[in-house]
C-alpha positions as CSV (number, residue, x, y, z in Angstrom):
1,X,0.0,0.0,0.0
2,X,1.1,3.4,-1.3
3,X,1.6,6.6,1.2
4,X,-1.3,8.3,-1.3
5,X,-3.6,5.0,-0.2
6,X,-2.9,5.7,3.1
7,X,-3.3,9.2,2.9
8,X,-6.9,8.9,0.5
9,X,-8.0,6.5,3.5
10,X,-7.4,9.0,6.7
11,X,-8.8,11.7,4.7
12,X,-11.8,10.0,3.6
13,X,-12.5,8.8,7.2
14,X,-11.9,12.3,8.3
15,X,-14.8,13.4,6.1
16,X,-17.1,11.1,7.5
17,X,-16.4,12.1,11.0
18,X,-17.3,15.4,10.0
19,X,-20.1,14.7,8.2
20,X,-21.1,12.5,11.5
21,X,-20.3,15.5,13.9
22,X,-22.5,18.4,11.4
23,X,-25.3,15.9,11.6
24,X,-25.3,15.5,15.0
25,X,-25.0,19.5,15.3
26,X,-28.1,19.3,13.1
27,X,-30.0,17.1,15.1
28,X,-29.5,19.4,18.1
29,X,-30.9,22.0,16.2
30,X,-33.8,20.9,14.8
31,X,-34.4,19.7,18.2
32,X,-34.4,23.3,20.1
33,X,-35.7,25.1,17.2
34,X,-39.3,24.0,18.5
35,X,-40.7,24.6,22.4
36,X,-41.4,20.7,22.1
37,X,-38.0,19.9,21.8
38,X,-36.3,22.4,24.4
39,X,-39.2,21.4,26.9
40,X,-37.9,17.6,26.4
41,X,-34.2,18.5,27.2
42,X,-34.6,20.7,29.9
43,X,-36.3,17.7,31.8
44,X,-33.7,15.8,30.8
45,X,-30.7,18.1,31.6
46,X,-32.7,18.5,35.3
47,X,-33.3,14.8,35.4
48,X,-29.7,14.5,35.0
49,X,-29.1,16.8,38.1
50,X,-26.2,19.5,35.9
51,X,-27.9,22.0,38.6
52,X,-27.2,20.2,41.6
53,X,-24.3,18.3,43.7
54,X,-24.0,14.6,42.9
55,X,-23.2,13.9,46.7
56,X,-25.0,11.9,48.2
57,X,-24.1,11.8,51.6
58,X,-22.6,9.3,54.2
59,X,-20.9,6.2,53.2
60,X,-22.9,5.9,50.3
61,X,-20.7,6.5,47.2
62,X,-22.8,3.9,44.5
63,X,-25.1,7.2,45.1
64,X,-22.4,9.3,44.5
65,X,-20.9,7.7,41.7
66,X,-24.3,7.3,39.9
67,X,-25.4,10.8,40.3
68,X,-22.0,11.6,38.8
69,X,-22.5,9.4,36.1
70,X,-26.0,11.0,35.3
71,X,-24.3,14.5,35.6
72,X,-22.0,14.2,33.1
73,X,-24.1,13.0,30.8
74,X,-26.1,15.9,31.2
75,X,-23.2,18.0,31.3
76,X,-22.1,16.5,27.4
77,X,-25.8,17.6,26.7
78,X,-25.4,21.0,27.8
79,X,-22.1,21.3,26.6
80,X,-23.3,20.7,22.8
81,X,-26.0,22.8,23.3
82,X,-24.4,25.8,25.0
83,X,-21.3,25.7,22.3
84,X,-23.7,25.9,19.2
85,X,-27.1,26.9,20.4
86,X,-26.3,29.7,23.0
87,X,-29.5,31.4,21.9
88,X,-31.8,28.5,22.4
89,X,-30.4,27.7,25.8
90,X,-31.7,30.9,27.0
91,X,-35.3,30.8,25.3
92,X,-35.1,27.1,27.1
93,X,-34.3,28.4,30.2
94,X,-36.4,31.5,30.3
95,X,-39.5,28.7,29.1
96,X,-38.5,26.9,31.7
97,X,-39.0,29.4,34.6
98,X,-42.2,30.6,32.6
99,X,-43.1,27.1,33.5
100,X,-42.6,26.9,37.1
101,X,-44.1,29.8,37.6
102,X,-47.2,28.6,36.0
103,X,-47.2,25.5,37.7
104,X,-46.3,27.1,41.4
105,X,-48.8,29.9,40.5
């Protein structure tokens, strides 16, 4: 195999990584361009607990650990969000509140 086959075969697998990461960018998009879709991850992103502690107290670190594990994935969440859809995040937010305040009346 030729350096040019090697090199054909990293850049055509870098191209498809891209074109993996722009849809994924895409599918974020679409997904807080509607109230629907911002509603959803909010309750996930709370679910996950990115606005709390993940301590859990006392001798019980499985707790710990798996409200650390839930964070972070809400933390990679947020993260996508917050880096490409800093507008959107703030509607969400502001929704979200709106919400509360609604429900809490």
């Amino acid at each position: 195999m030729s350096e040019y086959d090697d090199k054909t075969k990293i850049g055509k697998r870098e191209s498809r990584v891209r074109l993996y990461e722009r849809r994924n960018i895409e599918d974020l998009g679409f997904v807080m361009s509607t109230p629907e879709g911002r509603r959803f991850l909010n309750r996930i992103l709370v679910d996950c607990g990115i606005f709390r502690i993940s301590y859990a107290g006392g001798a019980r670190n499985e707790d710990t650990f798996f409200n650390e594990g839930m964070r972070n994935v809400g933390l990679k969440i947020f993260k996508e969000i917050d880096s490409h859809f800093p507008k959107e995040w703030l509607m969400m937010r502001q929704e979200a509140m709106n919400e509360e305040e609604v429900k809490n009346g």
